[in-house]
C-alpha positions in Angstrom: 0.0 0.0 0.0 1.4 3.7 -0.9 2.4 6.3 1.5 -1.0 8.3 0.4 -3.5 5.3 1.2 -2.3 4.8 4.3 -2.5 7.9 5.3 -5.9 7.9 3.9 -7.1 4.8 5.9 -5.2 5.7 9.2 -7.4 4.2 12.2 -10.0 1.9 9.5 -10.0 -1.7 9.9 -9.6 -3.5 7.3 -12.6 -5.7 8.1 -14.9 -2.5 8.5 -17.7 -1.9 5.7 -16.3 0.7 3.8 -17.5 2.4 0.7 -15.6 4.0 -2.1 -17.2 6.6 -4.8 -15.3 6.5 -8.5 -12.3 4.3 -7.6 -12.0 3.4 -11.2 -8.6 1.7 -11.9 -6.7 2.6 -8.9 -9.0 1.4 -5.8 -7.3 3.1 -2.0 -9.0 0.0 -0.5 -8.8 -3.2 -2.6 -11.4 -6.0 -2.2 -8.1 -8.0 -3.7 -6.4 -6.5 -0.8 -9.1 -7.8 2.2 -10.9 -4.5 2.3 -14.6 -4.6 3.3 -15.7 -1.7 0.5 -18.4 -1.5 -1.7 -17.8 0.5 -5.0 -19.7 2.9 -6.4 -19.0 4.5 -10.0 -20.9 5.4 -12.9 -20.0 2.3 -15.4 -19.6 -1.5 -14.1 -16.9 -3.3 -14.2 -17.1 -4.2 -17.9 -18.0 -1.1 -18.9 -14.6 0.5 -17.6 -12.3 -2.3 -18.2 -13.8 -1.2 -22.3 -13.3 2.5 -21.0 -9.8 1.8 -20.3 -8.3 -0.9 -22.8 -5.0 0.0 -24.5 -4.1 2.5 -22.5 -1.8 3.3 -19.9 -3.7 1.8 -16.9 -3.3 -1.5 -15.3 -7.5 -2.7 -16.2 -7.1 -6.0 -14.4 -7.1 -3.6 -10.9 -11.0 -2.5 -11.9 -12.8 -4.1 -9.7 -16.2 -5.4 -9.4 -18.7 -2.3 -9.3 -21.3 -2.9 -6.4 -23.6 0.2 -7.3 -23.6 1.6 -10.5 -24.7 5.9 -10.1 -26.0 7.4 -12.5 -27.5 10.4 -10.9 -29.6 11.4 -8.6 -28.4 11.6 -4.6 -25.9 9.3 -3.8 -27.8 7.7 -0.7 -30.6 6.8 -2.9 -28.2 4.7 -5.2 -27.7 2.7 -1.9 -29.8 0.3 -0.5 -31.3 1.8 2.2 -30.4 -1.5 4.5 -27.0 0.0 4.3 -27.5 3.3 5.5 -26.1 4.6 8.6 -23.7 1.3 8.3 -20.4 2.4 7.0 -17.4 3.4 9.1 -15.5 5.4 6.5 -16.3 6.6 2.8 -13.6 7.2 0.2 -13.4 9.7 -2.2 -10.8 10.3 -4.4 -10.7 13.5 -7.2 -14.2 12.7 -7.0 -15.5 16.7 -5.3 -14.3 18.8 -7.9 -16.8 16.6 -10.6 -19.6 17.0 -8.4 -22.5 19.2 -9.6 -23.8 19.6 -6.0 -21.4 19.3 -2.9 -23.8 20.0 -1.0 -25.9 17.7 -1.6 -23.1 14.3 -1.9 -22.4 15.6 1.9 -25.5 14.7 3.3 -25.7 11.8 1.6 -22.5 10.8 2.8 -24.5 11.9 6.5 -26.7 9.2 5.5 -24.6 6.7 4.5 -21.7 6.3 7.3 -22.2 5.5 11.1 -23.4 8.8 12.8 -20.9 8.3 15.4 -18.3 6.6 13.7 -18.2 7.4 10.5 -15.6 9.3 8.5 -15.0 10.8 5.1 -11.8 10.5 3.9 -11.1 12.5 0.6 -8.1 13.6 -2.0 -8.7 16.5 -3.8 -7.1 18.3 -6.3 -5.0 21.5 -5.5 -5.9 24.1 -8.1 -2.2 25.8 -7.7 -0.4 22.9 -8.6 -2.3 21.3 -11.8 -4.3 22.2 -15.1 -6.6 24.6 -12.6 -4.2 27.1 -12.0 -5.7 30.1 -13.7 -8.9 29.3 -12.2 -10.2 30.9 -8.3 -11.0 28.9 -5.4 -14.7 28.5 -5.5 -17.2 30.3 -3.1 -19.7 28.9 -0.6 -22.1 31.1 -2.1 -21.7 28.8 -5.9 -22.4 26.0 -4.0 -25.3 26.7 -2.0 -27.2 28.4 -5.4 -25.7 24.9 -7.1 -27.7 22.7 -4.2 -30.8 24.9 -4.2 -31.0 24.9 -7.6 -30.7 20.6 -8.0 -28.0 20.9 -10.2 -27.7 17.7 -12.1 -25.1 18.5 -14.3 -22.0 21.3 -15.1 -23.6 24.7 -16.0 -22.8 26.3 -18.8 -20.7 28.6 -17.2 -18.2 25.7 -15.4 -18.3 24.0 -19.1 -17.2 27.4 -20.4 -14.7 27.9 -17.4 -13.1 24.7 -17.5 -12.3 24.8 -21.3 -11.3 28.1 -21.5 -8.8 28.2 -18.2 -7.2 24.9 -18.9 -3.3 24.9 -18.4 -0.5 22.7 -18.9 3.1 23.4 -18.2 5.4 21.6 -19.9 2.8 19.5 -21.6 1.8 18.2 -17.7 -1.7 18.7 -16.7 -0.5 18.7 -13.0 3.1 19.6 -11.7 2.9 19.2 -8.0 5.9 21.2 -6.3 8.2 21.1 -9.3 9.3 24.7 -11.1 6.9 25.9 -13.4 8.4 25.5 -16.7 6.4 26.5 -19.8 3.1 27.5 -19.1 0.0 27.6 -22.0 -3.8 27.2 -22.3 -5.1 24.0 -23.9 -7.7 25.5 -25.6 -9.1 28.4 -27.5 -11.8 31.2 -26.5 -13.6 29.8 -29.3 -13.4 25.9 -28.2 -15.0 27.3 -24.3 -18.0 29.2 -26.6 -18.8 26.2 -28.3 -18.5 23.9 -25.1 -20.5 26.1 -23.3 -23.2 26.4 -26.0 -23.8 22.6 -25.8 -24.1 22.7 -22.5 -26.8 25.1 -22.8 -28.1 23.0 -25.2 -28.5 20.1 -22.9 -26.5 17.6 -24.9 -25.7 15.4 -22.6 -23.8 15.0 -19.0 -20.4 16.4 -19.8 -17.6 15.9 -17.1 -15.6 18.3 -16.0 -13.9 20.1 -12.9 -16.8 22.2 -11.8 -14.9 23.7 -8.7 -11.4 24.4 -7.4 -9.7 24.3 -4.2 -6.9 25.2 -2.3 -6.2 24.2 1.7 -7.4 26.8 3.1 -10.9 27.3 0.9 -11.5 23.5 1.4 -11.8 24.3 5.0 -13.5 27.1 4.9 -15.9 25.5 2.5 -16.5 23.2 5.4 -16.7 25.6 8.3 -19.5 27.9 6.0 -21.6 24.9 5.2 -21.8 23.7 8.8 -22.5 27.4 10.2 -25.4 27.6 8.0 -26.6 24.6 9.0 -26.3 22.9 5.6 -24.0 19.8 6.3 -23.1 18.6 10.0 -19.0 17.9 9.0 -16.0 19.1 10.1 -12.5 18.9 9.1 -10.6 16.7 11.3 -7.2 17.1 10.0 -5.9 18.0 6.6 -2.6 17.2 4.9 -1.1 19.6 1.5 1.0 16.4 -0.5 3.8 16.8 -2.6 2.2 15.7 -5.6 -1.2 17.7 -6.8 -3.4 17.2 -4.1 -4.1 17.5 -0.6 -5.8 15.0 1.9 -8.7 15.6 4.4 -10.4 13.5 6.6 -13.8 14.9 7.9 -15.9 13.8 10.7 -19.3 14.5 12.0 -20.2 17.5 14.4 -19.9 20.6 12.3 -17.1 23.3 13.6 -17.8 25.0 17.4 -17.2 28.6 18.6 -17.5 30.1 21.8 -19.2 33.3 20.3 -20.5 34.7 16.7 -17.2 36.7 17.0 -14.8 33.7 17.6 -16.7 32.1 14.1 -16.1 35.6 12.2 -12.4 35.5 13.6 -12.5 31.9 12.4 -13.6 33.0 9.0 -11.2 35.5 8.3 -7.5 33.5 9.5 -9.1 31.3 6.9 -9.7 34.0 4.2 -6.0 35.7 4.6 -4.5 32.0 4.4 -6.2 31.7 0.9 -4.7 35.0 -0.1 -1.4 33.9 0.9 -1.7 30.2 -0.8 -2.3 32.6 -4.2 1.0 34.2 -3.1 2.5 31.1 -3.2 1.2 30.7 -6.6 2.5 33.9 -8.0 6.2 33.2 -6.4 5.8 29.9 -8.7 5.3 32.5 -11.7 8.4 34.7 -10.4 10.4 31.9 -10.1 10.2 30.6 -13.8 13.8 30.2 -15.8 14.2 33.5 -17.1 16.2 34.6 -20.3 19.6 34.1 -20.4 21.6 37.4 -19.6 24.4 39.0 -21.7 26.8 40.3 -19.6 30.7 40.5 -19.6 32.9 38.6 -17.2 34.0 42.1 -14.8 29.8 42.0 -14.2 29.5 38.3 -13.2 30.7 38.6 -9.8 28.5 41.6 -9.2 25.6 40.7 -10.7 25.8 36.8 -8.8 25.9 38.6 -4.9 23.2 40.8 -6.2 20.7 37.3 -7.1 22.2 36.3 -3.7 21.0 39.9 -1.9 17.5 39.0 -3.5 17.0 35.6 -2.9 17.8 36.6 0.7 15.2 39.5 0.8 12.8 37.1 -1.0 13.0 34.4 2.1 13.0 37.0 4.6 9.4 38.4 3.1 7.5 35.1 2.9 9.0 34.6 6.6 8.2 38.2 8.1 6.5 40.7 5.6 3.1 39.3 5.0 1.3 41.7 5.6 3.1 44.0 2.9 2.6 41.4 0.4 0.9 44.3 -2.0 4.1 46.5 -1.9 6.7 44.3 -2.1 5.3 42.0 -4.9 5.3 45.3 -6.7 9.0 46.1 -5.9 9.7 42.6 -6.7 8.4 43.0 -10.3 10.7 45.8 -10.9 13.4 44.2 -9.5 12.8 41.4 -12.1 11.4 43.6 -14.8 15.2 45.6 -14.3 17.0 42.4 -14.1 15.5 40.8 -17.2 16.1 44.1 -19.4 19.8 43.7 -19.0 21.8 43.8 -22.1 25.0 44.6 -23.0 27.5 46.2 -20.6 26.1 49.7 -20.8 22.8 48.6 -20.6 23.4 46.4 -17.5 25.6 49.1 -15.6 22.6 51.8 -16.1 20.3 49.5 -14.9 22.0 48.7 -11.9 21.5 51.5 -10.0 17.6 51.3 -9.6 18.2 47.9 -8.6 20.3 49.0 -5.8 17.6 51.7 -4.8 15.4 49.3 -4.9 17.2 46.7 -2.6 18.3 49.5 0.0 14.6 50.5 0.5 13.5 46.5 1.0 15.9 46.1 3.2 15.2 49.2 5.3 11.7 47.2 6.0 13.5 44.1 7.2 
């Protein structure tokens, strides 16, 4: 077993009834393995192992598909025998597809012990995959998604997730590795005509209907249970190296002490998305930049100035948060001066702004 699943079935038995939404070709808990699980998808067994022949994946680990879903709220898709029964349920890149969260979470309510039970889910970070140019969705899309019944992608997500699509490198996820070439998939005209069959009704067509990051994840959670739309909570969560980070949720939605402690809540939550999207833009700062033309009497120089900034850089994300506005700005220039550089009259003219620059970030540090 990987790393990731057991981290992702920490504390299940194996003999404990456990179910597993989507696992496709790569189950977390294996029936081959011992695991108790029944799986849900939207095709059986046959149907992927067709899906999936001559490609990359390993078919013979598609395993038997216990309920087929088609639609409709996952608990009704269930034998009603077997609700309240199961002690954990598994859900991997499975969220971000889903036309109403809202609605999966209290099904999951109704399908796992209500003491017990747990929901243990991988989801994709939008900063490290083919999502990047798209926002963290808001609690307010999701509640007008659930009131609404959606069954299916609007228009708008179909529009969204063609037209925002990213690859880097030709990789449609890149974990923590450098950024290296950046580029949209798609045209403005290929998301017009994806969203117009949507509108047309043609169809269920899949895509990633909402991003996440850490921080909006849990805040997603928090809003949901304060309004008294789902009764979870976020037991702990875990960013991975790879694309994705790792929750496990359990039931009792979030306490406070007071309204104010909540709003307090709210907001740590809200300035820790803002700095994840920081994060994100260092990733763009940090791409391999255009060789520079410079003669050898400038190396030396030019090397304990990268040195100077690297060191400023470290010393912001450590200690200057909360001038992230100004000194991304005098970051910019200092890059925007640094990449202009030429030719040794050009780079000696240059150089002075730089060290303006660097004399008034370090008077802040």
């Amino acid at each position: 077993m990987s790393e990731r699943n057991a981290k992702l079935l920490e504390g299940v038995a194996r003999d404990a009834p456990l179910i597993e939404i989507g696992p496709s070709f790569n189950p977390v808990a294996p029936k081959a393995e011992g695991w108790r699980v029944t799986i849900v998808d939207h095709a059986s067994q046959a149907e992927l192992v067709t899906k999936y022949a001559g490609g990359a994946v390993d078919t013979d680990r598609i395993e038997p598909v216990d309920v087929v879903w088609a639609g409709g709220p996952l608990h009704e898709a269930v034998p009603v025998t077997q609700h309240g029964s199961y002690a954990a349920l598994i859900a991997c890149h499975v969220v971000e597809h889903l036309p109403d969260l809202i609605g999966f979470l209290r099904s999951a309510q109704r399908l796992l012990d209500p003491d017990h039970g747990a929901l243990l889910l991988a989801v994709p970070d939008k900063r490290l995959c083919f999502d990047f140019f798209r926002p963290p969705s808001t609690t307010g899309q999701f509640v007008a998604a659930h009131r609404a019944g959606q069954a299916r992608h609007t228009p708008r997500a179909m529009f969204d997730h063609v037209a925002y699509s990213a690859t880097d490198g030709g990789r449609a996820g890149w974990g923590q590795q450098h950024l290296m070439e950046l580029r949209l998939e798609h045209t403005l005209e290929q998301a017009a005509e994806q969203m117009d069959r949507a509108e047309a009704g043609d169809g269920y067509t899949d895509c990633h209907g909402w991003q996440f990051t850490p921080a909006s994840f849990e805040l997603l959670v928090l809003e949901f249970g304060a309004l008294g739309l789902t009764d979870w909570r976020v037991e702990w969560l875990e960013p991975r190296p790879a694309v994705e980070f790792l929750a496990r949720l359990v039931r009792g939605r979030e306490a406070f002490s007071s309204a104010a402690a909540r709003e307090t809540r709210r907001l740590d939550l809200l300035k820790r998305m803002v700095l994840e999207q920081r994060d994100q833009a260092d990733r763009l700062l940090a791409e391999p930049a255009e060789p520079i033309v410079l003669a050898a009497k400038d190396d030396a120089r030019l090397d304990a100035m990268d040195a100077m900034l690297r060191d400023m850089h470290q010393a912001q994300r450590d200690l200057l948060q909360t001038q992230l506005p100004t000194i991304t700005a005098e970051l910019g220039a200092v890059r925007a001066a640094l990449d202009g550089l030429r030719p040794v009259g050009a780079a000696m003219e240059a150089i002075l702004p730089v060290r303006r620059t660097i004399a008034r970030m370090r008077g802040r540090l």
